[in-house]
N, C-alpha and C positions, 0 to 999 in steps of 0.2 A: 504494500500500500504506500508506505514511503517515497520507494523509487519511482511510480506513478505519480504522484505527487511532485516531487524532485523533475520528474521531466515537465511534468505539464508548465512549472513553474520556468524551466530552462528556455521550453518552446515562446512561452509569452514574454520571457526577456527577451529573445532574440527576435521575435514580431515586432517588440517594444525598439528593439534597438535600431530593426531594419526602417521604421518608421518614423525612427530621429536624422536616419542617415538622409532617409529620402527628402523629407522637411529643408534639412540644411541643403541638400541639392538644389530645392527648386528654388528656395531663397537666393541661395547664392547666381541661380540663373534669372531667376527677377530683375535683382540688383542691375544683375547687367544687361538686360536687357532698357532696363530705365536709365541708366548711363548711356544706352545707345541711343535711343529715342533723344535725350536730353539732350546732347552733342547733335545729335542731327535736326532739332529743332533751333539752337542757338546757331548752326551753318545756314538756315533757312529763311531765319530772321535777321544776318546779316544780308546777304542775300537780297532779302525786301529792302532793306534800305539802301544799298547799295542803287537799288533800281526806281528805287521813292529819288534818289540822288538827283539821276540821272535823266527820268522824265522833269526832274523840277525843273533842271538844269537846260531840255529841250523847251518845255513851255514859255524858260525868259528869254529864249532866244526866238523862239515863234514871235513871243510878245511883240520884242521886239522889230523882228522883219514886218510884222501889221504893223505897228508905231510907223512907219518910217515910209510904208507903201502911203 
C-alpha cells in the first residue's frame, strides 16, 4: 500500500513538475514575442513620422509653387 502511494505521489510530482517546466516555457516565449511586437511597432512609428516628415515637407512646397503661380 505504501509503494502505491509513494508512486502515485512521484507521478503527481513529476505532472507537477512537467507543468512548471511548461509554464516557464511559454512565459518565456511570450516575453519574447512582446519584445518582438514592441521593437517592430516602435520601427513603424518611426516610420510614420519619418513620412508625416516628408508629406509636411511636400505640402510647403506645393504651398508654395500655388503662392507664386
Amino acid at each position: 500500500m505504501d509503494k502505491n502511494i509513494g508512486e502515485q505521489l512521484n507521478k503527481a510530482y513529476e505532472a507537477y513538475r512537467q507543468a512548471c517546466m511548461d509554464r516557464d516555457h511559454a512565459v518565456k516565449e511570450l516575453q519574447q514575442k512582446v519584445e518582438n511586437y514592441t521593437q517592430q511597432i516602435r520601427e513603424q512609428q518611426e516610420k510614420i513620422e519619418l513620412q508625416n516628415s516628408i508629406i509636411a515637407k511636400l505640402k510647403s512646397q506645393l504651398a508654395a509653387l500655388n503662392a507664386n503661380r
